[in-house]
PLY file of the C-alpha trace (Angstrom):
ply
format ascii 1.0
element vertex 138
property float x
property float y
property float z
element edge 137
property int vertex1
property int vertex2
end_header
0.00 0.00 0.00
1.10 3.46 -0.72
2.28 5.98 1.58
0.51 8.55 -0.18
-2.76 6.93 0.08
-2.39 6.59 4.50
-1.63 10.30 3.90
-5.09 11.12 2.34
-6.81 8.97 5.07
-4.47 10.36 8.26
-5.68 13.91 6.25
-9.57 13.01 5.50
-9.51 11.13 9.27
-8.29 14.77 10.41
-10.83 16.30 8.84
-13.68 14.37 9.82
-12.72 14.40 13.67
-12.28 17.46 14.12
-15.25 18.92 12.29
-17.08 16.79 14.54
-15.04 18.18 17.54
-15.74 21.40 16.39
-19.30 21.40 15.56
-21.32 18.44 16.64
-19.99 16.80 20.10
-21.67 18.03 22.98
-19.82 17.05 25.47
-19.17 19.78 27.93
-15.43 18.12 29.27
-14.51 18.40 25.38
-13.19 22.13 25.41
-10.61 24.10 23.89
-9.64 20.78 21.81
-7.41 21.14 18.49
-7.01 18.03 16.13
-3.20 18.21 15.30
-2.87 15.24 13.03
-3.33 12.00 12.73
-0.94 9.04 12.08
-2.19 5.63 10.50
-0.21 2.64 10.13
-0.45 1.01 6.36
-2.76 -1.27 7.26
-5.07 1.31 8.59
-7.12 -0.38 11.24
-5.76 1.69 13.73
-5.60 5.99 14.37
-3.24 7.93 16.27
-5.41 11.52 16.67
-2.89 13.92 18.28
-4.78 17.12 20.02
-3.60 19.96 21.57
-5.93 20.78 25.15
-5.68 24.41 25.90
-6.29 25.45 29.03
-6.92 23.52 32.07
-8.99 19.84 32.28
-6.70 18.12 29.63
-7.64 14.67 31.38
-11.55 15.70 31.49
-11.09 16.24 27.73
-9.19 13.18 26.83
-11.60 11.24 28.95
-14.30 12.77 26.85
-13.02 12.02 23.34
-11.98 8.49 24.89
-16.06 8.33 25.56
-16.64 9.75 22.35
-14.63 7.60 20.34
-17.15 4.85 19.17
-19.49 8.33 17.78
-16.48 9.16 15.97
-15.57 6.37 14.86
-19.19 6.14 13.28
-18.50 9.46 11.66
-15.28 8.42 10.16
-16.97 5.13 8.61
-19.98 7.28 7.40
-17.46 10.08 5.61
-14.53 7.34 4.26
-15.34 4.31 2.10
-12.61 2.34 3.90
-13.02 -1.68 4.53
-12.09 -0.98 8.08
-13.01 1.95 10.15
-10.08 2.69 12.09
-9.63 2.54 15.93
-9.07 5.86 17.21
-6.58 6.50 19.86
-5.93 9.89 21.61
-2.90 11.28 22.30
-2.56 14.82 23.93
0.34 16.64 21.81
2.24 19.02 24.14
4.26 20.81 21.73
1.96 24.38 21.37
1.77 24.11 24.88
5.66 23.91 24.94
6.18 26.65 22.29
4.33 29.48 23.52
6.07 28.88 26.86
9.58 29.43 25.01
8.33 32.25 23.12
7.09 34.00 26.86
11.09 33.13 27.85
12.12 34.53 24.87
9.90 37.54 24.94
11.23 38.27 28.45
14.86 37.77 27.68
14.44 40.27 24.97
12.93 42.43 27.44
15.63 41.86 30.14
18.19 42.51 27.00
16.46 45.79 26.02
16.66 47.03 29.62
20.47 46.26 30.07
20.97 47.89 26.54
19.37 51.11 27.65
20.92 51.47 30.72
24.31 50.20 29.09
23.15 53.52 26.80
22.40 56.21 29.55
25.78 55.03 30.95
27.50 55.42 28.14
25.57 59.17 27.65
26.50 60.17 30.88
30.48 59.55 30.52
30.18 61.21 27.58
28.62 64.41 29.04
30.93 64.33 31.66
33.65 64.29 29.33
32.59 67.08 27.95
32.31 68.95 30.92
35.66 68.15 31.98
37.40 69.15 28.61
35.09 72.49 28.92
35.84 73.30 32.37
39.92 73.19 31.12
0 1
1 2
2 3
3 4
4 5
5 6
6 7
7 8
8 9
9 10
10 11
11 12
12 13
13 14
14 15
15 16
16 17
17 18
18 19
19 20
20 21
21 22
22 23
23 24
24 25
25 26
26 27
27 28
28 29
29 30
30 31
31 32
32 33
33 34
34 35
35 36
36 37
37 38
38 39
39 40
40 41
41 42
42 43
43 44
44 45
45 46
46 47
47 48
48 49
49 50
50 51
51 52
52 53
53 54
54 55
55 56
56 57
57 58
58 59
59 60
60 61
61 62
62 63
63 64
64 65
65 66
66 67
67 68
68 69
69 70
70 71
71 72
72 73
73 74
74 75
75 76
76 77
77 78
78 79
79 80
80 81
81 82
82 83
83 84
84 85
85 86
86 87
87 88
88 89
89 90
90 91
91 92
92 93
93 94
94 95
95 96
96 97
97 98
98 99
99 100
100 101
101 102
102 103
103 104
104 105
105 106
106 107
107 108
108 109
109 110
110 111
111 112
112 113
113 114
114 115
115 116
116 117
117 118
118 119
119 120
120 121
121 122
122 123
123 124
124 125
125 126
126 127
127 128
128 129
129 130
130 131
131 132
132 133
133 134
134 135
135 136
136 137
């Protein structure tokens, strides 16, 4: 099998789940949920869904798509003509979670980096003026 054709199902899988995320689950733990991707093996009877949990609750929302998953599974097999509807599995994906705490660090650091330049700055002004008042003074 093809590893463009478990591409198009990992995508159309994507799709599917999290348009029903999105729009038609109504369970209330399911919040702030984002459908990252999805990996399937070649033989595609099984579904890795990676999300992304914003916020607090991320175990009330993976217990929620874990008690969702037959529903979505039934929305998969309705949307794909596949011979086997895949298994879903839920994985929460920590990496946004991990890169907008870096880019806070970074943000800071180039805060802390601004401040030292500007002082490093009115220092350097103020020996300047000095000299100046010492060579003016002769």
């Amino acid at each position: 099998m093809s590893t463009r054709r478990t591409a198009r199902v990992a995508e159309a899988i994507r799709q599917v789940v999290s348009t029903a995320i999105l729009f038609e689950l109504r369970d209330p733990r399911v919040k702030n949920v984002t459908v990252l991707h999805v990996e399937v093996p070649t033989d595609l009877r099984t579904a890795k869904v990676y999300v992304s949990i914003m916020g607090d609750g991320e175990g009330l929302a993976l217990q929620g798509l874990n008690s969702a998953r037959g529903w979505l599974q039934s929305k998969i097999a309705k949307a794909l003509d596949l011979r086997y509807t895949p298994v879903l599995t839920f994985v929460n994906d920590h990496g946004v979670k991990k890169s907008i705490e870096v880019s806070r660090t970074l943000r800071e650091l180039n805060l802390e980096s601004d401040k030292s330049a500007e002082d490093d700055f009115n220092d350097f002004e103020e020996a300047q003026t000095s000299d100046e008042l010492d060579t003016s003074e002769e």
